[in-house]
C-alpha positions as CSV (number, residue, x, y, z in Angstrom):
1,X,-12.0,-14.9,79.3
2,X,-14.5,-14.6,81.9
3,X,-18.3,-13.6,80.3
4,X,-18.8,-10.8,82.6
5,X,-15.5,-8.9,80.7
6,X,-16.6,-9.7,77.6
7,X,-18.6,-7.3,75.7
8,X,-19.3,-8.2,72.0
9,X,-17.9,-10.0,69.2
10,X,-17.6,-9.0,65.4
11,X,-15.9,-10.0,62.4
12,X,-13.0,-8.0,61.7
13,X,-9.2,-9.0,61.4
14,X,-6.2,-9.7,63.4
15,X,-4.2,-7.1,64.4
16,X,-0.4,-7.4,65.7
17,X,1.5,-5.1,67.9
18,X,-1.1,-2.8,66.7
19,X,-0.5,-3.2,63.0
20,X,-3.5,-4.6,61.1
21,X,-3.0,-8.0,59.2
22,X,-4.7,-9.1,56.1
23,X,-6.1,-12.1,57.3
24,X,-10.0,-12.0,58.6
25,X,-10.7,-12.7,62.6
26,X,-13.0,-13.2,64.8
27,X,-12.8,-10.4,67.1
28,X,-13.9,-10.7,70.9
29,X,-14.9,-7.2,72.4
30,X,-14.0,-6.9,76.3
31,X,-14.0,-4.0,79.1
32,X,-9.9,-4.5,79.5
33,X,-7.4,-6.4,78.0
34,X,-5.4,-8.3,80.3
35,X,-2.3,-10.7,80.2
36,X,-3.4,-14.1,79.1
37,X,-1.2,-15.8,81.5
38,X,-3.1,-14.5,84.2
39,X,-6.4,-16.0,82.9
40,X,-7.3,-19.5,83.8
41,X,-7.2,-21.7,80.6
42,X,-10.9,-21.8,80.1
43,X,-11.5,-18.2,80.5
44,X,-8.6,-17.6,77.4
45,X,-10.1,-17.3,74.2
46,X,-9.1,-20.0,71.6
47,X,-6.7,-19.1,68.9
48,X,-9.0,-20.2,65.9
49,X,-12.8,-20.9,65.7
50,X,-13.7,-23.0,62.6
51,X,-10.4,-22.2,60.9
52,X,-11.0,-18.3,61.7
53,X,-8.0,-16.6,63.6
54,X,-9.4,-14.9,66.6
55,X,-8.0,-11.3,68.2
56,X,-9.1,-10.0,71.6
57,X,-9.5,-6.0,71.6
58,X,-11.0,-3.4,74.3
59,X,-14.0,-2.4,72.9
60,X,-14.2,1.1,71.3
61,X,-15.9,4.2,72.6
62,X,-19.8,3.5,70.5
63,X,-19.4,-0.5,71.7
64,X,-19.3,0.1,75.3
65,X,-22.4,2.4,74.7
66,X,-24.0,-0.5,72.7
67,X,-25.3,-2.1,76.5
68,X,-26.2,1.7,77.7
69,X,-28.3,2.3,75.2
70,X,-29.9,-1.2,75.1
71,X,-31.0,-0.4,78.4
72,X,-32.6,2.7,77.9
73,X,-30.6,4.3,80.3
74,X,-29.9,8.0,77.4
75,X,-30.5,8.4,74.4
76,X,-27.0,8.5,72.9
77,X,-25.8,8.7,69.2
78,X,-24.7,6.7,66.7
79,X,-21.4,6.4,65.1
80,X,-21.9,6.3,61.1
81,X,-22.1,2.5,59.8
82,X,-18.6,1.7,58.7
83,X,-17.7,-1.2,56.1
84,X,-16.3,-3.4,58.7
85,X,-19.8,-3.2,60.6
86,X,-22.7,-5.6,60.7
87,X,-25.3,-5.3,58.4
88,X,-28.1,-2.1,59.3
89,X,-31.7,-2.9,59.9
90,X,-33.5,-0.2,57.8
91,X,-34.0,2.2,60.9
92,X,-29.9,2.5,61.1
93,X,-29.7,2.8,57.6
94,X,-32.3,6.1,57.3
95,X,-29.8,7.7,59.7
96,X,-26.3,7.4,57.8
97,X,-28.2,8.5,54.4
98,X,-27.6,12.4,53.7
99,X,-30.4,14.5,54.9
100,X,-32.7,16.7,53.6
101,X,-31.3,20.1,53.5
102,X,-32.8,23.4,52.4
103,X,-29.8,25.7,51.5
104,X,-30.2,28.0,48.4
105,X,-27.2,29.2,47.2
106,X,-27.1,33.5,46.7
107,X,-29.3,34.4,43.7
108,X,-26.7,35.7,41.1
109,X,-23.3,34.2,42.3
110,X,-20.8,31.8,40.9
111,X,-17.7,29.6,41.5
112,X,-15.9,30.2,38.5
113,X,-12.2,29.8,38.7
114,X,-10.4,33.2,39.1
115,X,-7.1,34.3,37.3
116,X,-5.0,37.5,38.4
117,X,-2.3,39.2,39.8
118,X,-2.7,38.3,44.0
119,X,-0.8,37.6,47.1
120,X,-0.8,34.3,48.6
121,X,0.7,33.9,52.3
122,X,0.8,29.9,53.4
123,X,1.0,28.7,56.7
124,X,0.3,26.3,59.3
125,X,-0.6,25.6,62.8
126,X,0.2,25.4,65.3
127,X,3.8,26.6,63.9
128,X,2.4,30.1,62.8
129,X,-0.7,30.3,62.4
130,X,-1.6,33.1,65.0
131,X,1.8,35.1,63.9
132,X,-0.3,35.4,60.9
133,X,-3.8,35.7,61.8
134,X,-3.1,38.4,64.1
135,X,-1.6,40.8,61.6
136,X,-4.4,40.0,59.3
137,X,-7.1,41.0,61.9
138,X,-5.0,43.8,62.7
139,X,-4.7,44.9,59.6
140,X,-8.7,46.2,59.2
141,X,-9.9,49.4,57.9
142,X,-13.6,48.7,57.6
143,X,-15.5,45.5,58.1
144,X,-14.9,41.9,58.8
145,X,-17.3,39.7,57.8
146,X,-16.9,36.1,59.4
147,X,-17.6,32.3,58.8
148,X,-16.8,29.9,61.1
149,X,-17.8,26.5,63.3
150,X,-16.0,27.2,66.5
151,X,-14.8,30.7,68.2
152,X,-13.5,30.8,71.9
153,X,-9.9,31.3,71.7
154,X,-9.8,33.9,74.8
155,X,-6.5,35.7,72.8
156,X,-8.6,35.9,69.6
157,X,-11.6,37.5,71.3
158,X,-9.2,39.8,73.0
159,X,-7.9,40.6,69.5
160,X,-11.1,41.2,68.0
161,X,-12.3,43.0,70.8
162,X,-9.3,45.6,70.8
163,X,-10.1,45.9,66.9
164,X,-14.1,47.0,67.2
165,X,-12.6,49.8,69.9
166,X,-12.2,51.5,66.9
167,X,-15.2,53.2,65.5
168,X,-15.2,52.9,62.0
169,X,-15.0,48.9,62.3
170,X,-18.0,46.6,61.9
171,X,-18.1,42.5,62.5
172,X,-20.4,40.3,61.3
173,X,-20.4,36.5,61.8
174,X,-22.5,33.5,61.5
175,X,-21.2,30.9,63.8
176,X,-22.1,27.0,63.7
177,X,-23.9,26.3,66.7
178,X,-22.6,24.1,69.9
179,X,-18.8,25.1,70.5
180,X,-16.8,22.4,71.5
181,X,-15.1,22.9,75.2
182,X,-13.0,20.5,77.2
183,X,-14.5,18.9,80.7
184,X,-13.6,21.5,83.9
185,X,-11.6,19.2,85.6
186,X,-9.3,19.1,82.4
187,X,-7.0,21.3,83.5
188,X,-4.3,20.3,81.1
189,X,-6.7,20.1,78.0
190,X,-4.9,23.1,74.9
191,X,-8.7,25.1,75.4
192,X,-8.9,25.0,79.3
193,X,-9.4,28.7,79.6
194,X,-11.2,29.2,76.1
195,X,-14.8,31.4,76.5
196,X,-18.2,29.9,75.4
197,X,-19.8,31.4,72.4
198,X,-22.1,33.4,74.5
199,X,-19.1,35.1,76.3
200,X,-17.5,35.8,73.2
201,X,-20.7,37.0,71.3
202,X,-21.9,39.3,74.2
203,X,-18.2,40.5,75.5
204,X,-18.2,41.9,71.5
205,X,-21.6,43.6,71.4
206,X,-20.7,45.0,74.7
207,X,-17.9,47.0,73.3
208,X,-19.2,47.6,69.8
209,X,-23.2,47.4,70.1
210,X,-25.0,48.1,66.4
211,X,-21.5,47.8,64.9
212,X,-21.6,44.0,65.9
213,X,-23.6,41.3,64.2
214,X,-24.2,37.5,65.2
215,X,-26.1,34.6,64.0
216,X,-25.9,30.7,64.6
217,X,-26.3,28.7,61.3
218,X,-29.2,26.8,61.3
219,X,-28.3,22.6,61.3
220,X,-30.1,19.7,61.4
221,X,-32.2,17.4,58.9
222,X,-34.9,20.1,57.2
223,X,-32.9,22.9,58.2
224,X,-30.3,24.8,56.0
225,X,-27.2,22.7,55.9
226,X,-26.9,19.1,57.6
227,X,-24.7,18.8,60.7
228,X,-22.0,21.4,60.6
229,X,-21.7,25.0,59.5
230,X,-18.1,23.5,59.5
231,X,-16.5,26.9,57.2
232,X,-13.2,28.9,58.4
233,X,-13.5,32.3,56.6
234,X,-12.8,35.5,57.3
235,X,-13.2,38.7,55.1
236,X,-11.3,41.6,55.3
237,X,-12.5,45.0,54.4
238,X,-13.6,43.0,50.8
239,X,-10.2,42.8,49.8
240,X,-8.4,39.8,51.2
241,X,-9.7,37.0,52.9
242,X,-8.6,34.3,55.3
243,X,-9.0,30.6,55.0
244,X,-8.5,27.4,56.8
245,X,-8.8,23.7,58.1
246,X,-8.7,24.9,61.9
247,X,-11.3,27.1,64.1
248,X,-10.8,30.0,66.2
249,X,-9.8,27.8,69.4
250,X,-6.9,27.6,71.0
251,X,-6.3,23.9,70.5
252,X,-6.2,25.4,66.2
253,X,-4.5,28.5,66.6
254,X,-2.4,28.6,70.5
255,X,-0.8,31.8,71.2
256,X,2.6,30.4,71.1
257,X,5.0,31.5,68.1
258,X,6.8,28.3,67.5
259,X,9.8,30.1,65.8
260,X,11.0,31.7,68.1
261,X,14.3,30.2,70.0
262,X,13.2,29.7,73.2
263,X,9.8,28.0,71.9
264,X,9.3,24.6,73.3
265,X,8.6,22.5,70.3
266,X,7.5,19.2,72.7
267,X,4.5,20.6,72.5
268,X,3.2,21.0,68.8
269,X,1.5,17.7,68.9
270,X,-0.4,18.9,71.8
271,X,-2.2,20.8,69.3
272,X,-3.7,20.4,66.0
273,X,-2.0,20.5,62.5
274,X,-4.1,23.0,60.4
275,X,-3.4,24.4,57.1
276,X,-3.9,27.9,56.5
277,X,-4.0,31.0,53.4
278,X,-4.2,34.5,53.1
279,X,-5.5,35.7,49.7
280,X,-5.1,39.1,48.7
281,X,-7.6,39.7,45.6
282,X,-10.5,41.5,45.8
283,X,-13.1,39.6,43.2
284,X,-12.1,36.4,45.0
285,X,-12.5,38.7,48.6
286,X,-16.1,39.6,47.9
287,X,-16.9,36.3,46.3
288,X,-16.7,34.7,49.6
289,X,-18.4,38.0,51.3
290,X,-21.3,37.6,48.8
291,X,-21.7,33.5,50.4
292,X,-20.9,34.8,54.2
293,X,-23.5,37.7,54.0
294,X,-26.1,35.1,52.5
295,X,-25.3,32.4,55.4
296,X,-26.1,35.5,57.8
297,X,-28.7,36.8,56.2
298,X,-30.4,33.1,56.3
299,X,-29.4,32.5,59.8
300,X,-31.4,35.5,61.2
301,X,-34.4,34.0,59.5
302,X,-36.9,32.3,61.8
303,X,-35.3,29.4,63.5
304,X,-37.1,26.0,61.9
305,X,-38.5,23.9,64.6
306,X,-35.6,22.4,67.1
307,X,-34.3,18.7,67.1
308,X,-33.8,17.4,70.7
309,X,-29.9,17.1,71.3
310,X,-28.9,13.5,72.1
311,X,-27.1,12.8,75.2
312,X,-23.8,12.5,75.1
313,X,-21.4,11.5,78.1
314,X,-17.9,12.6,79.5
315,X,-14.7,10.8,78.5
316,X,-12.0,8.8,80.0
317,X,-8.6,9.5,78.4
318,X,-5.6,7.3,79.5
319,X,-2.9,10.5,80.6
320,X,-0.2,8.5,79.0
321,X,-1.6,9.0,75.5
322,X,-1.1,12.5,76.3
323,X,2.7,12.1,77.0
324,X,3.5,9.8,74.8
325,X,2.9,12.4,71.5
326,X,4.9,14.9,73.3
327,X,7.7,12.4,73.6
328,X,7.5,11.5,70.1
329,X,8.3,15.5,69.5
330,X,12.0,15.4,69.0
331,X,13.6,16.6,66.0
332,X,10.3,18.3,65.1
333,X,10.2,21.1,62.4
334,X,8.4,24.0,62.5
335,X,7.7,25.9,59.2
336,X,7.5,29.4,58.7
337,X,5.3,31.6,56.6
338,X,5.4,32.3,53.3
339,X,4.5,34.8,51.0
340,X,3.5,34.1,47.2
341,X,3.4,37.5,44.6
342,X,1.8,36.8,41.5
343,X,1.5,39.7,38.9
344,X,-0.5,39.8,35.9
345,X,2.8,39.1,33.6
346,X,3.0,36.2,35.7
347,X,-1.0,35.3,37.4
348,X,-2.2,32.3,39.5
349,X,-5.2,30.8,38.8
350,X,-7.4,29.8,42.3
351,X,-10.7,27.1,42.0
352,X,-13.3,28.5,45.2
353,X,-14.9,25.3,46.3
354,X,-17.8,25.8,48.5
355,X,-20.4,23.2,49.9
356,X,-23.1,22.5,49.3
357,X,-22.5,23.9,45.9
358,X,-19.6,22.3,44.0
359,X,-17.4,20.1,45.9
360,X,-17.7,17.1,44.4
361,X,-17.6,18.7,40.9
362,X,-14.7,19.9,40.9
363,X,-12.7,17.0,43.4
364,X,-14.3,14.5,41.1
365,X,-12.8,16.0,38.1
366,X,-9.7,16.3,40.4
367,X,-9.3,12.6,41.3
368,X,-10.6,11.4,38.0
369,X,-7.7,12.3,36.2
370,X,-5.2,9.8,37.3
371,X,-1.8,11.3,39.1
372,X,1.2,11.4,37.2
373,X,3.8,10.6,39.9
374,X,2.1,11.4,43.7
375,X,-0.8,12.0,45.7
376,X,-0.8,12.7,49.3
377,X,-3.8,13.0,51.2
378,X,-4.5,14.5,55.1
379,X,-7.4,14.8,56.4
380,X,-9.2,14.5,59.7
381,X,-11.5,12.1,58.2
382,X,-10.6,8.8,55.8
383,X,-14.2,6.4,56.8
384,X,-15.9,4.0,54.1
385,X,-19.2,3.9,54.7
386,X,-21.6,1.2,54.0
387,X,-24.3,2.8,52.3
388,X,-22.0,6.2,50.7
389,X,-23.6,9.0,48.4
390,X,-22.8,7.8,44.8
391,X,-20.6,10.7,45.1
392,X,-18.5,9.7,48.3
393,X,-18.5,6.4,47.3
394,X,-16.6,7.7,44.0
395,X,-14.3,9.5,45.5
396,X,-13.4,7.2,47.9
397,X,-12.9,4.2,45.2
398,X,-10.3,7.1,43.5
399,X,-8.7,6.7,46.7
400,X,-8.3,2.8,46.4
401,X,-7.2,2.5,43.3
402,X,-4.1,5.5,43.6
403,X,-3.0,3.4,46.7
404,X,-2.8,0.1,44.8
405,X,-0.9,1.7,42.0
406,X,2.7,0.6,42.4
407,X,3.8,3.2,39.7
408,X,2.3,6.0,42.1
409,X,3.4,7.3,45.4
410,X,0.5,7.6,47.5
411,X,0.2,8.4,51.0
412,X,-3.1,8.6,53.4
413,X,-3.0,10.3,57.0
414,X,-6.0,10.5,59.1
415,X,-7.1,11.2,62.5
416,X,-6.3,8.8,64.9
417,X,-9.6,9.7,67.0
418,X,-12.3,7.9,67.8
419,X,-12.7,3.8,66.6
420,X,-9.9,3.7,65.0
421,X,-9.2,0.1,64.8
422,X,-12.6,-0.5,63.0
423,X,-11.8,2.5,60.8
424,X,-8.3,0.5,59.9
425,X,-10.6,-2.6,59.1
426,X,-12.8,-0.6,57.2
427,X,-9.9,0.7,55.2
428,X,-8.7,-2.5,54.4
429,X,-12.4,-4.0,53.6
430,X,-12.5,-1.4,51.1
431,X,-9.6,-2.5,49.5
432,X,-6.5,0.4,50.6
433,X,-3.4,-0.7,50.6
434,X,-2.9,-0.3,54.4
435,X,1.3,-0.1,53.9
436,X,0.3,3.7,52.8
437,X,-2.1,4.9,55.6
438,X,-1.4,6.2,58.7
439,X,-2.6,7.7,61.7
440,X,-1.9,11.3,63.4
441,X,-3.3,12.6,66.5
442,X,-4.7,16.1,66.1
443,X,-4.8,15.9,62.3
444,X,-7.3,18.5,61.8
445,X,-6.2,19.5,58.0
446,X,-8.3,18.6,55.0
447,X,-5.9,18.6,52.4
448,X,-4.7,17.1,49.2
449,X,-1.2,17.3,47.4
450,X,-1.1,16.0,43.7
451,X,2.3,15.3,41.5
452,X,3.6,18.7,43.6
453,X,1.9,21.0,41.8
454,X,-1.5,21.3,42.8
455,X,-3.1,21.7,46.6
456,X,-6.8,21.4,47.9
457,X,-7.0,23.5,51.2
458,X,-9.8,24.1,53.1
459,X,-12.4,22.9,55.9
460,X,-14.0,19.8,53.9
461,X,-14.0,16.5,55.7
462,X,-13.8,13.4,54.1
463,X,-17.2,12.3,54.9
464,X,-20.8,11.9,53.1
465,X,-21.7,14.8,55.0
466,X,-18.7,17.0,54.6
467,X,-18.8,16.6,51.0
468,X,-22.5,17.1,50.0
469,X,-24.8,19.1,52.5
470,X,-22.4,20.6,55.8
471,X,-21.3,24.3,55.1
472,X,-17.3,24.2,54.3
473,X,-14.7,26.2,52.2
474,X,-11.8,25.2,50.0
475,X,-9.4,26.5,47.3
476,X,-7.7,24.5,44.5
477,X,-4.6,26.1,43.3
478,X,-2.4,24.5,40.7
479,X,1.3,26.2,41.4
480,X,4.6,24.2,42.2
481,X,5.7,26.5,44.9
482,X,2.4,27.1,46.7
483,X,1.9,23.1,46.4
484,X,5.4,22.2,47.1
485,X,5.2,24.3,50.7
486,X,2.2,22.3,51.6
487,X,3.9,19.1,50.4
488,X,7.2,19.7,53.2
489,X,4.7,19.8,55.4
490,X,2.6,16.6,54.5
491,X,6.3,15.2,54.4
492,X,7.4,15.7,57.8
493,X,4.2,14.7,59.4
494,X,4.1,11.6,57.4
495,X,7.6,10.8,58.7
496,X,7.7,12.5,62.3
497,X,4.0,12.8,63.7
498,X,2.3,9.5,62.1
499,X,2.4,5.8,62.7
500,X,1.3,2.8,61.5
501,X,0.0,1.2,64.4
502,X,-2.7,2.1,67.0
503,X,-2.5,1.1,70.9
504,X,-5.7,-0.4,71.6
505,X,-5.4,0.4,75.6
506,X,-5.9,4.0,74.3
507,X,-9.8,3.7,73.5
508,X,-12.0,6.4,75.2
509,X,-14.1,5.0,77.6
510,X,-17.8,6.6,78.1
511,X,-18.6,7.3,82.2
512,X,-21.4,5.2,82.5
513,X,-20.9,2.7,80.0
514,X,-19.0,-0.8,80.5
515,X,-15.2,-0.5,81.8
516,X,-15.8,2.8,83.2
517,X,-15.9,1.5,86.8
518,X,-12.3,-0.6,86.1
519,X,-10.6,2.6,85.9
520,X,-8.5,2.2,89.2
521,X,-6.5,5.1,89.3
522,X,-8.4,8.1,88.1
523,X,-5.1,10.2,88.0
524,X,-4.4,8.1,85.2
525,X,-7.0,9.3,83.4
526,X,-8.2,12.8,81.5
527,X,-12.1,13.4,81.8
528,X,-12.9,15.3,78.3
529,X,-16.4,15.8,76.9
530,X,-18.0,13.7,74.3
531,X,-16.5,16.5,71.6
532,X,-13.0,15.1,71.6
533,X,-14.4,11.9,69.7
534,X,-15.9,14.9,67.1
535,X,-13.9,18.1,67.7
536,X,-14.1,19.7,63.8
């Protein structure tokens, strides 16, 4: 292995055909993985070191940065310090820990569980989930009142738009800031003709003036929540209310009805799987108002003093990574809405969940009590940290010791974005039971599934952040049906959308950072921004 390909070297462990191994290795980090019979024999890396097996990988997207920002060249971020990572010197360990926030919640308010006659509709992107949303915007008489961390789906802003034509209708929103927008040379990317924020927010006020209300969540250490206002809400007219994994972009809800017959169902995995509800109940309606109008309310307070973006560079994307999840499409199937009617002979008992103000209260006392049969568990985000919230680090040992349980059926899907293979190794250093997680591109639901009865939807990622100090929304309902229609879902992704095994050619490579200038054919390759690693 010539020197000037080689970029680090870690301890880790061996990976085959892209399935992870048990056994530790020595893992040598280059620019491109070639054919060791085209390497002379002194450039091939031995087998074993000191009785350690060695493995050759391409270096993931923050180790190819590792040389950029040793020489100064940006300022670029961090990933968060995984288990599978070497130790932190104290400056890398001040920036994992949770920040300082300073969110209050509304004076007055609580998160008491509500019981009562309601309507729940269930569905899912990209299968439905406009066919749905559309109607429900549609729908208002009065006032919407929104939360949410992305909004530039062109055909929801047309929606929306059409809606405030009508005089009696009022919108307010706080949005998170930054949207999240492909490259312009990404022609092909699911949000190539989405809007900015700016075009959305001032195309709105445009047609509806004092009738339309904006605000961008203030984020960032000392500021009101800690990286993400990361929430999906809508309320309607304070009677029903809207709530999701996925934002308002077209990559989470595409204007395509995938029910329909002449549909082309090749390309749902272009987009992201998202889990969706519509709750009709007013308390529970204006519950989440009284939250939304306090976010805006603190939003349009003086902005606190700014923190300098980091740099972040454009992406290489091999295209074949693209195709290959739309030829893994066949025999795909697409779920319907449905509609839930409970009655007071007959109520249903929904858990709000918002953070920062009682996630891990309530998922604790979730996970604590120990399934009876199954647990299944998607969400964008599955990483052991190395220095976790007591919290996180609770939840995430819960986690463990279901998927070592041979009496319980446990299943783990996350995102397969970003490093994925040190993600895997941190997995297993944490002790999972790697035979029960896999990997789905666009897995963008948070969602859990226990003994087929009870459901956690919402916008929570499994992270320190996501669980503690971001801005994010869930329900927890306990009903068979409800949970079960959720669960076919969870099935047939586990089953037709997941795998087991990563391919290591597939790593993003930063422009600018090491391998970036090996990329022969630049056809062979989608230029997306720095978001794709992060896209919420």
């Amino acid at each position: 292995m010539q020197k000037r390909h080689v970029i680090g070297v870690r301890a880790g462990y061996k990976f085959t055909d892209g399935r992870i191994r048990p056994e530790p290795a020595v893992v040598v980090l280059v620019d491109q993985k070639v054919a060791i019979d085209s390497l002379a024999r002194r450039d091939r890396v031995p087998a074993v070191v000191d009785n350690v097996l060695t493995d050759v990988a391409p270096a993931d997207t923050f180790e190819r940065l590792a040389r950029v920002r040793e020489e100064a060249v940006a300022v670029l971020p961090r990933p968060p310090r995984l288990l599978i990572d070497e130790l932190q010197t104290p400056d890398e360990a001040l920036e994992e820990a949770v920040p300082v926030i300073t969110y209050e919640p509304p004076p007055g308010a609580d998160l008491d569980a509500v019981t009562g006659a309601m309507t729940v509709t269930c569905h899912v992107s990209p299968d439905a989930g406009w066919k749905v949303l559309e109607p429900f915007l549609s729908a208002t008489e009065n006032q919407i009142c929104l939360g949410m961390y992305d909004f530039t789906a062109p055909h929801i802003y047309q929606a929306v738009r059409a809606l405030l034509k009508r005089d009696q209708v009022t919108w307010r929103q706080t949005l998170g800031p930054k949207e999240s927008l492909p490259g312009e040379d990404d022609v092909d990317s699911t949000k190539a003709d989405d809007l900015t924020e700016e075009q959305v927010t001032r195309g709105l006020r445009r047609v509806a003036r004092d009738r339309f209300e904006s605000a961008f969540a203030h984020v960032g250490s000392g500021q009101t929540f800690a990286s993400a206002y990361h929430i999906k809400v809508a309320v309607r007219d304070r009677k029903s209310f809207w709530l999701s994994s996925g934002n308002w972009q077209s990559s989470n809800q595409p204007d395509i009805d995938f029910l329909q017959p002449d549909a082309d169902v090749g390309l749902i995995p272009r987009f992201n799987r998202e889990w969706h509800v519509v709750v009709d109940h007013p308390a529970l309606a204006k519950l989440f108002q009284v939250f939304l109008e306090h976010d805006f309310r603190t939003a349009r307070a003086p902005v606190p003093e700014a923190i300098a973006l980091e740099a972040r560079p454009d992406l290489l994307i091999p295209v074949e990574e693209f195709l290959l999840e739309e030829e893994r499409a066949a025999e795909l199937e697409v779920f319907a809405p449905r509609k839930f009617v409970f009655t007071n002979a007959k109520p249903l008992t929904v858990q709000p969940i918002l953070t920062p103000d009682n996630y891990t209260d309530i998922v604790l006392k979730l996970l604590r009590k120990r399934p009876q049969q199954r647990l299944y568990f998607q969400n964008q985000s599955l990483n052991p940290v190395k220095q976790p919230t007591p919290e996180f680090e609770e939840l995430m040992q819960l986690l463990v010791d279901y998927s070592n349980d041979e009496n319980l059926d446990v299943r783990l899907i996350f995102r397969n974005i970003g490093a994925v293979r040190k993600k895997l190794e941190s997995l297993q250093a944490a002790g999972f039971n790697m035979k029960r997680v896999r990997m789905q591109s666009g897995c963008h639901t948070k969602g859990i599934v226990i003994d087929s009865k009870t459901v956690l939807i919402g916008s929570h990622n499994f992270t320190n952040q996501g669980v503690l100090v971001n801005r994010d929304a869930s329900l927890l309902i306990t009903n068979e049906e409800i949970a079960g229609y959720f669960e076919r879902v969870f099935l047939h992704d586990w089953t037709r959308l997941s795998r087991e095994t990563i391919r290591e050619e597939a790593v993003a490579i930063p422009l600018g950072a090491a391998g970036a200038e090996a990329v022969a054919d630049p056809d062979a390759y989608v230029r997306v921004p720095w978001t794709f690693l992060s896209e919420d």
